[in-house]
N, C-alpha and C positions, 0 to 999 in steps of 0.2 A: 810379390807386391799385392795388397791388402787391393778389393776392388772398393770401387767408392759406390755407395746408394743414395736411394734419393731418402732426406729424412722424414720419416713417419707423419711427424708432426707439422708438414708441411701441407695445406689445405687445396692447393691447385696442383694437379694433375702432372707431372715434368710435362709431357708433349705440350701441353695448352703452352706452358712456358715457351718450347724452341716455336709453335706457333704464332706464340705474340711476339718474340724477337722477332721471324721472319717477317712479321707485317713490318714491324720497327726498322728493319734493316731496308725493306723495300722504301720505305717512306723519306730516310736518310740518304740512301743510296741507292734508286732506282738506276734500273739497268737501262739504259739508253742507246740506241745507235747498234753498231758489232755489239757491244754486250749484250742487249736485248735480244738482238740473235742468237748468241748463245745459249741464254738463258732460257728462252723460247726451243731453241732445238735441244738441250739436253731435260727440258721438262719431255718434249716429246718420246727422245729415247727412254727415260727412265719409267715411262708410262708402257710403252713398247717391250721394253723388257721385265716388266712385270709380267705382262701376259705370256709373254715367252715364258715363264716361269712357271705361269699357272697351267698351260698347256701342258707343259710338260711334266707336272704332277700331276694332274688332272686325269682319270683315267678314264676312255670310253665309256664303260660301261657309269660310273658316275656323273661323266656329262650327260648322260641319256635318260640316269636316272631325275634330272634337275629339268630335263626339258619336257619330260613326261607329266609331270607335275605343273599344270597346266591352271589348277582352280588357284596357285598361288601367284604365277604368272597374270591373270585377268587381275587377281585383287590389285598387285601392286600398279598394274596400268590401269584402271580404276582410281587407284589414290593419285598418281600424277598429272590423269588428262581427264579427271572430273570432279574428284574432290577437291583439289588443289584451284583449279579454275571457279568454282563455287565459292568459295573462301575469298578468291581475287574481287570477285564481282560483286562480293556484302561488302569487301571494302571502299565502293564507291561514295559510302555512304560517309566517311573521312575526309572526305574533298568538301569545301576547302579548308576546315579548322582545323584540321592536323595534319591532312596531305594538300602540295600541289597538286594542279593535275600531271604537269608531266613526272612528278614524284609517282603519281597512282599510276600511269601508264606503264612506268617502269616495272611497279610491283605487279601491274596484272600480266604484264609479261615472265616476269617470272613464272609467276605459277602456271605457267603455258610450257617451260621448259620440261624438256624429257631429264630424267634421275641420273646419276652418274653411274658410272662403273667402278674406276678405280678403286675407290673412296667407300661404294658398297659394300664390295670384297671385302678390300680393307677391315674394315668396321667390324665387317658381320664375321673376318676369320677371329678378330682379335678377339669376339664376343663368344667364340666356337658356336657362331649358327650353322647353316646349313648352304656353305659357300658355294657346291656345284648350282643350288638354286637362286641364290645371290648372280653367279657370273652369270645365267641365262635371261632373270628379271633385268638386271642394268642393261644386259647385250638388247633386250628386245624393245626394252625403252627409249633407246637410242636412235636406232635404226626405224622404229616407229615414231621419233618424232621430228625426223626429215621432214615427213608430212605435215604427223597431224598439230604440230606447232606450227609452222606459218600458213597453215587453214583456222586453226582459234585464233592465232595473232589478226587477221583478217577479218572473220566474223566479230569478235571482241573487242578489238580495238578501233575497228571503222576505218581502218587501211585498207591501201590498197596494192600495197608489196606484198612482199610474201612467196609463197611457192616453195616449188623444189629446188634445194641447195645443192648444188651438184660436186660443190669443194667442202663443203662437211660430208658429203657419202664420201667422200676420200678420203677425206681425213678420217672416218669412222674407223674405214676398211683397212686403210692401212697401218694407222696406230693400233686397233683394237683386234680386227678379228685377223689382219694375216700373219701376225705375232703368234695369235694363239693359236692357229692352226698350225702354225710352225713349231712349235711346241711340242702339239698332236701328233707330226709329223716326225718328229724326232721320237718322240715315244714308241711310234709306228715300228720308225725300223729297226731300232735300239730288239723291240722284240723278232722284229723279221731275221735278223741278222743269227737266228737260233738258241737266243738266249733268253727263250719264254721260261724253262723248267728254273731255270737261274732267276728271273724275274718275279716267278713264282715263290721259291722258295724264302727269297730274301727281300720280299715284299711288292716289288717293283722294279721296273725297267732303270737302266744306272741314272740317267738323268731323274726320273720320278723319286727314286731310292737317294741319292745326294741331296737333293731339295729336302728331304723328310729328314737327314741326317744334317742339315748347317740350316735350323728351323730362323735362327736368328736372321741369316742373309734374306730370308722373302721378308720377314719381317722389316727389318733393314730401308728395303724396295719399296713395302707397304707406305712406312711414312714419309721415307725422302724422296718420293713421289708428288705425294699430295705437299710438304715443303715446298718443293721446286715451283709446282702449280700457285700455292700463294704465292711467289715471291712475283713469280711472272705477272700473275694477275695484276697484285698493287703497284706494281714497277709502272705496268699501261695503262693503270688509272690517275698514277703519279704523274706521268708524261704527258696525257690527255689535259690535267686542272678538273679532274672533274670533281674534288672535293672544294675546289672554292666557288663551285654555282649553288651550294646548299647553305641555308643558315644554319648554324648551330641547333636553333629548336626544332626546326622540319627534320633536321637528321636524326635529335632525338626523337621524332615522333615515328620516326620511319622504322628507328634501331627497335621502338617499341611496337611497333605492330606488327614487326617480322619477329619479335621473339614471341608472340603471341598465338603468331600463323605457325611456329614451330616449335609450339609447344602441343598447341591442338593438332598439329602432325604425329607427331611421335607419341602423344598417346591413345589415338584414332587408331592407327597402326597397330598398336602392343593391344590392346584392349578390346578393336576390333578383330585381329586378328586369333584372340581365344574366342571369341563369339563366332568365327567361322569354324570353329572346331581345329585350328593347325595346332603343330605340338610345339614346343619351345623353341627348338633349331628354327623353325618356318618362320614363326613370330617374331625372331631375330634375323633373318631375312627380308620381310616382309618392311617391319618400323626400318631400318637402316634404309632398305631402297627404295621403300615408297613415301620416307620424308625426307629426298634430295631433291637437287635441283644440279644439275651440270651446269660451270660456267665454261666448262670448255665449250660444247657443243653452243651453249646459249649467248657467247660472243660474236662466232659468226651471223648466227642467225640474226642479232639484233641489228647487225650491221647490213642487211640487207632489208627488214624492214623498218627502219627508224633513221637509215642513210647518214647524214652528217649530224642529227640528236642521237647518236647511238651511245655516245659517252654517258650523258645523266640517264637515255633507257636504262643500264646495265649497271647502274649506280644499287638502287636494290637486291639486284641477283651477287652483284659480289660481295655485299655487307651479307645477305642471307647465305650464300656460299661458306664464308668466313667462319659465321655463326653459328650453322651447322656443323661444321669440322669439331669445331670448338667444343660444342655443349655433345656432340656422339661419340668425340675421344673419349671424355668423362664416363658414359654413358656405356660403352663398349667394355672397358675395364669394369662397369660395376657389374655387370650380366656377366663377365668372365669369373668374378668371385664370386655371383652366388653360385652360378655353377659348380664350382672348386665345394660352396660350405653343403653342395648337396649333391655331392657324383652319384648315388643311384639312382635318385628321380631325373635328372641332366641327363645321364646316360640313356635314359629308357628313351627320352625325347629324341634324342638326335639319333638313335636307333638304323631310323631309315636311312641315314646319308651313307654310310658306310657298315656293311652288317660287321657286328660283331667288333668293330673297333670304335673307342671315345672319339668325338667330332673334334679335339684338337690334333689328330694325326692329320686329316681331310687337308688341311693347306696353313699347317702353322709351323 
């Protein structure tokens, strides 16, 4: 049986496609009630079991090498908890002729939001950057912005909520890092069990060496991941009404000042990040995690400091959420073909992630 492709001359992206269907399908038929539960728990599993994935390809010595790497670490927490709040705070100047205020409340919250994880990876593996540094920037923007997001929410928005969220460090810890440590863990004994020389020779531990060997299935995970997460998202925006508190023209004004804010994202990132001197893998790192925004993480938060206005707060972070998916799919695929039109200069750059192997063995 002949496979079927996408055709050439088709101008959007297929992912952008099954993306805009899931918004379309959330909107038609939002998941309500038990289905919202489900849909909510199998987003969380399928998020879960990606890191379980990556854990377990992921090898020591690679995670060490991403966390060591420390001046790309500060850049991207840099772009997320001071350039991105900059940007928030010129937007003041929007109010009122093309934002509300509580439309601008919402956007400076956004930009107060820690970067995501899943969706980093994601990106940055499809882009072959430099993913062990990828998983460590998301992981530490995360957990770093327990904090230092409801202390900006506080000073920046003249609230007076805020604080430590004691059910997103759970939710962080248990969706995100005790997945991946499980991962780790498997990997662990996989080689304890005396099967290093075998490990060795045949690349990796069987778990690490299967993942490398059904590249499709992470891949798979990758997007029906962040699927799942839109669908959930617009399903609880749907339930909420939170699209009929906006007019038509404030929302276009909003859809255009966030593709404005992320566009000056993502080339600050790519551009800034050759002016620090990083090599192409880093730079692909760098633009994917330091011009996100998590709505997982930036749900709960908003819901503790904005309490019953938390629907139109969050009204911006899931249009910019969405939008980012959108324009970094694109985005991700075109950095993987120049890569492809230039493997020896590609290769020299990603060099460090993995010696001696091209960056798409790393976690594709």
């Amino acid at each position: 049986m002949r496979r079927l492709h996408w055709p050439s001359w088709m101008p959007i992206d297929p992912y952008i496609v099954l993306l805009l269907g899931t918004v379309g399908l959330a909107a038609l038929l939002p998941a309500r009630g038990t289905a919202a539960d489900v849909a909510s728990g199998a987003s969380t599993a399928a998020i879960a079991f990606l890191f379980l994935l990556y854990g377990a390809r992921l090898s020591t010595r690679e995670a060490l090498d991403g966390l060591r790497h420390w001046r790309l670490h500060v850049t991207v927490l840099l772009c997320t908890f001071v350039l991105f709040p900059v940007f928030g705070l010129a937007a003041r100047a929007l109010v009122p002729t093309l934002l509300t205020q509580p439309l601008y409340q919402g956007l400076l919250f956004l930009t107060l939001v820690p970067s995501t994880i899943q969706s980093s990876i994601a990106f940055t593996s499809i882009a072959r950057g430099n993913v062990p540094a990828a998983i460590c920037a998301g992981s530490f923007s995360s957990l770093a912005g327990i904090l230092l997001t409801p202390l900006l929410a506080a000073a920046l928005l003249g609230g007076s909520g805020g604080g430590f969220s004691a059910d997103s460090l759970v939710k962080i810890v248990l969706q995100l890092l005790v997945p991946f440590l499980a991962g780790q863990l498997l990997r662990r004994c996989e080689i304890g069990r005396g099967r290093a020389q075998r490990a060795e020779r045949d690349g990796g531990p069987r778990a690490g060496s299967f993942i490398t060997r059904h590249k499709k299935v992470l891949g798979l995970v990758d997007r029906g991941s962040i699927l799942l997460v839109v669908y959930t998202a617009f399903s609880e925006g749907m339930n909420q009404g939170i699209w009929h508190q906006v007019s038509p023209a404030r929302l276009g004004g909003l859809l255009a000042v966030e593709a404005v804010l992320l566009a000056l994202m993502l080339v600050l990132t790519w551009y800034g990040g050759k002016a620090l001197g990083f090599g192409r893998a880093d730079r692909i790192a760098i633009q994917f995690a330091g011009s996100k925004k998590s709505l997982a993480s930036g749900l709960p938060m908003a819901g503790v400091l904005f309490g019953a206005h938390a629907s139109l707060a969050v009204l911006p972070l899931m249009l910019f959420h969405q939008m980012q998916l959108m324009v970094c799919a694109v985005l991700a695929k075109r950095r993987a073909r120049d890569q492809e039109e230039t493997p020896a200069a590609s290769g020299a750059s990603a060099a460090h992630v993995v010696q001696g192997q091209p960056q798409d063995r790393v976690l594709r």
